[in-house]
LUMLUM-48459 format. One record per residue (C-alpha): chain; x, y, z. Coordinates in nm, 3 decimals, decimal comma, padded with zeros to 5 digits. Example, Ala and Ser with C-alpha at 12.3 -4.5 7.8 and 13.67 -1.06 7.14 Angstrom:
<nodes>
NODE   roke         u         v         w
NODE      A    01,230   -00,450    00,780
NODE      A    01,367   -00,106    00,714
</nodes>
This chain:
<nodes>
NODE   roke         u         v         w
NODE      A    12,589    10,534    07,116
NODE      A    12,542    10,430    07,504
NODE      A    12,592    10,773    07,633
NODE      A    12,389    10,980    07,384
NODE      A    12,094    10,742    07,455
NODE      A    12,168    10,820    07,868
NODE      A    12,202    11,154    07,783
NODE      A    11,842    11,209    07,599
NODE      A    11,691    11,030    07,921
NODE      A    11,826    11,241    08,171
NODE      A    11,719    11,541    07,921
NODE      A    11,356    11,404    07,910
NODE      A    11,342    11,340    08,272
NODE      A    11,496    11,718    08,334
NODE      A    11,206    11,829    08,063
NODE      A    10,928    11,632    08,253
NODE      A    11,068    11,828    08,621
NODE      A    11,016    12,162    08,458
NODE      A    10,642    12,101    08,340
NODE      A    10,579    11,914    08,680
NODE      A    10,734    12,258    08,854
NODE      A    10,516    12,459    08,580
NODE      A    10,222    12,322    08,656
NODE      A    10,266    12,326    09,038
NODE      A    10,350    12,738    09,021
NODE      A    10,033    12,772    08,776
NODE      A    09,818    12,610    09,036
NODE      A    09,951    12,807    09,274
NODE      A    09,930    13,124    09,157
NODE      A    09,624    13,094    08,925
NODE      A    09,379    12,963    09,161
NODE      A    09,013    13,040    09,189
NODE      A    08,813    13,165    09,512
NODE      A    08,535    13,011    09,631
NODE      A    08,331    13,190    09,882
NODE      A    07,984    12,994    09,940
NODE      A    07,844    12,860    10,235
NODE      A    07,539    12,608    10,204
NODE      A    07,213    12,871    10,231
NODE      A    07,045    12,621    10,529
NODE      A    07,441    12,619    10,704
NODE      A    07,417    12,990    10,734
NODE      A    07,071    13,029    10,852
NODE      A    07,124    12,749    11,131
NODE      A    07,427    12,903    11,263
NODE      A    07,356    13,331    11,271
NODE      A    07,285    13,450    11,604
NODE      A    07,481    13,404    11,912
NODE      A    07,250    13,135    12,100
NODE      A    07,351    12,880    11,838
NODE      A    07,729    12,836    11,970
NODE      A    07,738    12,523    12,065
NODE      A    07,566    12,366    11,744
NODE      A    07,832    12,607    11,547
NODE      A    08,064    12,469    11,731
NODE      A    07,941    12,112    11,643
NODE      A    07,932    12,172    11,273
NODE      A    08,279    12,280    11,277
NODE      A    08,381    11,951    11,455
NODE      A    08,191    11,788    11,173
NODE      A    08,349    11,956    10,872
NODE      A    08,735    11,896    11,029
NODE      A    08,641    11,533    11,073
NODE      A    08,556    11,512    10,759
NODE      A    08,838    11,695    10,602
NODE      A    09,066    11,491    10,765
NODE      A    08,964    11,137    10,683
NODE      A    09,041    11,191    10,338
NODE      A    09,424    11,272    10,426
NODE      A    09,425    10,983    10,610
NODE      A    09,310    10,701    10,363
NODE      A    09,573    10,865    10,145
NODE      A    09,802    10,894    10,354
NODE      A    09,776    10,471    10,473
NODE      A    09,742    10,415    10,075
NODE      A    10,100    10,582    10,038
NODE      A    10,249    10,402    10,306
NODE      A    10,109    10,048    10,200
NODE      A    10,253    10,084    09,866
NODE      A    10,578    10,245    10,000
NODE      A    10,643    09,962    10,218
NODE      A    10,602    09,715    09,908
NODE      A    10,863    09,929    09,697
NODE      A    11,070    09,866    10,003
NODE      A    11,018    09,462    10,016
NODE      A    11,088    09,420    09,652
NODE      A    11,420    09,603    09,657
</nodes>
């Protein structure tokens, strides 16, 4: 009675891994392009005497893609640092 109830757990765990892998290959290989580029974006930055501000706006877009990684990022270690107190 134990084992057959360990055994349907380790089945349903094994069962959630493969939809978890599933879904992780679909979004991998059944993912959409985007190519757009804000219409004022573009018509700021054509032309080669605008290198420094296109250099600027590139700055600006990295800083913001990056602060988002980061809040995660201390989130994740916050709460893996309490699984690590409690045990």
């Amino acid at each position: 009675m134990f084992s057959k109830e360990i055994r349907e757990k380790k089945m349903e765990k094994r069962r959630m891994g493969a939809r978890v892998y599933f879904y992780i290959l679909c979004s991998l290989f059944f993912s959409l392009a985007a190519n757009a580029q804000c219409a004022m974006c573009r018509a700021a930055l054509t032309g080669n005497e605008n290198k420094t501000q296109a250099a600027a706006v590139n700055d600006g877009i990295v800083y913001l893609m990056v602060i988002p990684y980061v809040l995660v990022g201390a989130v994740g270690y916050y709460v893996y640092r309490m699984k690590k107190k409690k045990q």
